[in-house]
Structures are given as C-alpha cells and as structure tokens.
SEGU-93000 format. One line per field, with one value per atom (N, C-alpha, C): y negated, z, x; chain; residue number from 1. Coordinates in pm, 1 decimal. Layout:
BEGIN
py (Y;...)
pz (Z;...)
px (X;...)
c (A;...)
k (NUM;...)
% end
This chain:
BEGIN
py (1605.2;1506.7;1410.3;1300.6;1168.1;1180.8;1100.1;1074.1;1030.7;1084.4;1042.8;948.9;874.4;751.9;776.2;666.5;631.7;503.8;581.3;454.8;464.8;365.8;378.1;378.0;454.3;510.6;451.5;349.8;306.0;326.6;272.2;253.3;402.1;483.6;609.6;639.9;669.2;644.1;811.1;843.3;943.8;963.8;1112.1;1095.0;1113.6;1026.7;1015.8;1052.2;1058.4;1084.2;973.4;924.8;810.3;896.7;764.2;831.3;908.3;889.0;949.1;808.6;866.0;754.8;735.9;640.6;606.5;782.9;785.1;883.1;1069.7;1033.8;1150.2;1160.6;1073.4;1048.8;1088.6;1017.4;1011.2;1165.8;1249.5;1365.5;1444.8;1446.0;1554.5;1513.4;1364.5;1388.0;1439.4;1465.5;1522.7;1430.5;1300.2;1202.4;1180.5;1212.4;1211.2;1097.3;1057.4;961.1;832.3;759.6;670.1;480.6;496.6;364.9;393.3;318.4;374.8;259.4;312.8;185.3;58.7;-55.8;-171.4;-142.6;-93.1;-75.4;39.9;132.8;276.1;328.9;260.3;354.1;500.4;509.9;663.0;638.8;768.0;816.5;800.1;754.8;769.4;812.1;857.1;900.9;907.5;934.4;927.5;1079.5;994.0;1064.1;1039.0;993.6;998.0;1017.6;994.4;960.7;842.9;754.7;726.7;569.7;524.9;343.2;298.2;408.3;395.4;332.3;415.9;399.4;325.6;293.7;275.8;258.0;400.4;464.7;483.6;478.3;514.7;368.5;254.0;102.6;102.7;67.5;72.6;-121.5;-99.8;-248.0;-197.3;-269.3;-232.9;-392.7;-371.3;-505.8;-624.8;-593.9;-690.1;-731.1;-704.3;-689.2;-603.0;-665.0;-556.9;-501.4;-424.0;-376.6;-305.3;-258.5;-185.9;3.3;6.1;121.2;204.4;317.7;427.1;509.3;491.7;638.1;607.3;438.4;388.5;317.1;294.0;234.9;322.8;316.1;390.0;333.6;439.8;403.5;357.4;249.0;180.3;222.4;249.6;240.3;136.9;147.5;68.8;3.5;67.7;-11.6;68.2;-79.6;-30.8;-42.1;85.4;162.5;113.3;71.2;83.1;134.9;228.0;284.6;244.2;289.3;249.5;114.6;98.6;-86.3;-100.6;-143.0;-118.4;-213.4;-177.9;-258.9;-240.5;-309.6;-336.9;-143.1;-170.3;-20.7;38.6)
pz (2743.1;2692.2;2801.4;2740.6;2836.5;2868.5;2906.2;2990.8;2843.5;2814.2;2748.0;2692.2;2568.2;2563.6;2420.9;2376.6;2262.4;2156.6;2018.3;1924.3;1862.1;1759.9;1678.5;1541.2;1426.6;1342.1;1243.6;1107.3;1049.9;1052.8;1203.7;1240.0;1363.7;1317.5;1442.4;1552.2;1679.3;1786.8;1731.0;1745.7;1772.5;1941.4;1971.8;2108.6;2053.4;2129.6;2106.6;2307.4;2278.4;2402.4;2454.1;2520.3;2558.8;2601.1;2513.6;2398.7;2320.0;2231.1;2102.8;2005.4;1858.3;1746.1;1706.3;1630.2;1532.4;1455.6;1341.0;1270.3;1327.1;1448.0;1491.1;1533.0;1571.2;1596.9;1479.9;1368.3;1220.6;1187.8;1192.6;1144.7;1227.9;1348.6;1388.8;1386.9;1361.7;1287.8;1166.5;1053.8;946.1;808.5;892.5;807.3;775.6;639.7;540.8;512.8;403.2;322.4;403.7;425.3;503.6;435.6;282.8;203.2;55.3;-28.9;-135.0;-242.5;-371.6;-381.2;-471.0;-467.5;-537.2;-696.5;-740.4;-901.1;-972.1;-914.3;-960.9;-864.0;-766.2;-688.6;-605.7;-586.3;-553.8;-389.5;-354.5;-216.8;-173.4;-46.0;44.0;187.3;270.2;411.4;484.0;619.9;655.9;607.4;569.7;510.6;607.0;623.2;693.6;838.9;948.2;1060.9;1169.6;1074.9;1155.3;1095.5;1035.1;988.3;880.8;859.6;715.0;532.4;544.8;398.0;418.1;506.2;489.9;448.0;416.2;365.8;444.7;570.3;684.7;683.0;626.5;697.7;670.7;833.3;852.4;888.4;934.1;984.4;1097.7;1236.5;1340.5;1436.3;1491.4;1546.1;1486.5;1323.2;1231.1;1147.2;1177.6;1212.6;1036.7;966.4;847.8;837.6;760.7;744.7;902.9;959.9;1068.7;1062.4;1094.7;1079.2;1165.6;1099.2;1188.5;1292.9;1197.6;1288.6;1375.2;1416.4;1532.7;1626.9;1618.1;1670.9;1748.7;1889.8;1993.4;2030.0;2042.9;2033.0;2175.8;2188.9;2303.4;2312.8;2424.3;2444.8;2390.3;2306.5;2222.7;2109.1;2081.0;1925.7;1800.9;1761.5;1600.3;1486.5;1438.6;1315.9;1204.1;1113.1;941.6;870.8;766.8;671.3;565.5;449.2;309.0;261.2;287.4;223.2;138.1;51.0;-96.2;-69.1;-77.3;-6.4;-129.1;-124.3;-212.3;-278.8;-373.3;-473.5;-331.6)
px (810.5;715.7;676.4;636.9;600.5;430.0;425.5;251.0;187.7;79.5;36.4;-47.8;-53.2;-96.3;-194.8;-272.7;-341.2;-301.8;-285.2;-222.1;-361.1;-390.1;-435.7;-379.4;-417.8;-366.2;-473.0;-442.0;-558.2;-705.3;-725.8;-888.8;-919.6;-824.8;-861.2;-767.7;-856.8;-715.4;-671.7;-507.9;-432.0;-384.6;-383.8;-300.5;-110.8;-75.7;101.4;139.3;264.8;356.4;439.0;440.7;569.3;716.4;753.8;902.3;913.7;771.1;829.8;846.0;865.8;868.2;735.7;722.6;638.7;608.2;727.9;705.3;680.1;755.0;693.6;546.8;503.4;329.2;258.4;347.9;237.7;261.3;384.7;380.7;328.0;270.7;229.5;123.4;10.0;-54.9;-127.6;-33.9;-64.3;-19.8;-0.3;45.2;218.9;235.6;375.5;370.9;281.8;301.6;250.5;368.6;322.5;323.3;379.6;325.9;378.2;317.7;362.4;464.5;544.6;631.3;540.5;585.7;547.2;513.0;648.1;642.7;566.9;571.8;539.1;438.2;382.8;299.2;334.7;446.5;502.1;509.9;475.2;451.4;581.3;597.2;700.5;684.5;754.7;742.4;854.9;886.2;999.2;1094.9;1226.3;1337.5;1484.7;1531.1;1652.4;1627.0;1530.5;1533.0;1595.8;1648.5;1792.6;1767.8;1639.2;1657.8;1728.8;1794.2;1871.3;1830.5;1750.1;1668.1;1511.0;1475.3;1324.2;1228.5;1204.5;1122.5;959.3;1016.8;894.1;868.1;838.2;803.3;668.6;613.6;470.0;424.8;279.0;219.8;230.1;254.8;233.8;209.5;84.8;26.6;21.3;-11.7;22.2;166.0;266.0;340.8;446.9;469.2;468.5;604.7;636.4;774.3;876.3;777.8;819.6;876.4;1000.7;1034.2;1032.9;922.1;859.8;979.2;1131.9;1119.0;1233.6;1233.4;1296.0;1223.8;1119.0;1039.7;960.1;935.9;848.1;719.2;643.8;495.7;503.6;382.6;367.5;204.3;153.0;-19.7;-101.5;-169.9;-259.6;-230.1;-89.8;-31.1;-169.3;-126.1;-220.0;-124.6;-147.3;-30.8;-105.9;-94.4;-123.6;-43.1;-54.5;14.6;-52.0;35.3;-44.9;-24.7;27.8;97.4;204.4;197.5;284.2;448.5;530.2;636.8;763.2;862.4;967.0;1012.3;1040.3;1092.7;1171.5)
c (A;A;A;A;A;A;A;A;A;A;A;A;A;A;A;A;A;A;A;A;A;A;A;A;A;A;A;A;A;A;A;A;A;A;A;A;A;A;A;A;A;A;A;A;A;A;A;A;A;A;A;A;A;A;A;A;A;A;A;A;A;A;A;A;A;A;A;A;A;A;A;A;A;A;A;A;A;A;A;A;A;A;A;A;A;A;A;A;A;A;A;A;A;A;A;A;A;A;A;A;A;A;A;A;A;A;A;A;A;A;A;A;A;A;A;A;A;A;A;A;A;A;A;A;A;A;A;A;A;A;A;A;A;A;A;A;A;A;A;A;A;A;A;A;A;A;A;A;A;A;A;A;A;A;A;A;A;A;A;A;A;A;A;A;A;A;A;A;A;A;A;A;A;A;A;A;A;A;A;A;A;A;A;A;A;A;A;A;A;A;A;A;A;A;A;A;A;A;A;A;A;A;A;A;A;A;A;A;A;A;A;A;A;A;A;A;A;A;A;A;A;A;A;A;A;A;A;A;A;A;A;A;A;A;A;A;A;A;A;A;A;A;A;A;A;A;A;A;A;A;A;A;A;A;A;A;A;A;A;A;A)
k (1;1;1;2;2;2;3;3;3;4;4;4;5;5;5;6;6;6;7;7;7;8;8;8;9;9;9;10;10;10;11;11;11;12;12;12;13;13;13;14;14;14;15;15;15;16;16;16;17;17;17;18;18;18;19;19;19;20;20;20;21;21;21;22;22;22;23;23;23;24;24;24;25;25;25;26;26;26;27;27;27;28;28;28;29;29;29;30;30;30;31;31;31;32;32;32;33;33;33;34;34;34;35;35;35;36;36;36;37;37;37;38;38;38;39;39;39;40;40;40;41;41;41;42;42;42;43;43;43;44;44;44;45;45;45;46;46;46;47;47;47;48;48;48;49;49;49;50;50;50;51;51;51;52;52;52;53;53;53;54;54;54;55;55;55;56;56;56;57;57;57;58;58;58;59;59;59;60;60;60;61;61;61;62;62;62;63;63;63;64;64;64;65;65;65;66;66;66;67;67;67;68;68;68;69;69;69;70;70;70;71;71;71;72;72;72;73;73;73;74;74;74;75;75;75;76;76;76;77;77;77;78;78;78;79;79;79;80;80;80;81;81;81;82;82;82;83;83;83;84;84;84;85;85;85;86;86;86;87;87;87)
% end
C-alpha cells in the first residue's frame, strides 16, 4: 500500500491509498452502487474492472462520466456518485 491520502466521497472525506482506483476506494468504503440508469432507475456498480462496460462512471472534480475503476485517486479529489447516466 501507498502513503496515505484523503478523497472526498459525496460531501465526506474517505481515507484511500496512493495507487489504488477509484472503485477500489468506493468498495472498501461500503459503496457498490455507484449511479443509477437513465431509463429504469437501476443500480449499477463496478462490474468488469477493466473500463470495459462502464458501469462504475462517477463525477470527479466536476468532471462527469469518469471511470472508477481506471482512474487513481489523487489527494483531495472529490468523488460524486449517484448521477443518472445513459442505459
């Protein structure tokens, strides 16, 4: 594990590690469901690991449609989840 750092996670700081992902931050937070779909409202979270399907796309520094589980947390990023995004 890396030195550790602080994200914020919609409005609350989390502690994260430098070099981990996005989605690994959010899951060992406790957080799965990380937005839900446009048409149907259905939960999504990260599923492939790998950028493939994105499923994990978060807000990050404003920033929308960011995929959690390629993307590495930086010290003081601000995460949003919960944003309704294409089927």
């Amino acid at each position: 594990r890396g030195p550790a750092l602080t994200v914020t996670v919609n409005g609350t700081a989390v502690e994260a590690y430098d070099g981990e992902t996005i989605a690994a931050v959010l899951l060992a937070a406790g957080l799965w469901q990380l937005r839900r779909t446009r048409r149907r409202g259905e939960p999504r979270g990260p599923y492939c690991g790998m950028g493939v399907c994105f499923e994990c796309l978060v807000t990050v520094d404003g920033t929308a449609a960011v995929r959690a589980c390629l993307t590495p947390v930086t010290d003081g990023m601000r995460i949003e989840t919960g944003q309704e995004t294409a089927p």
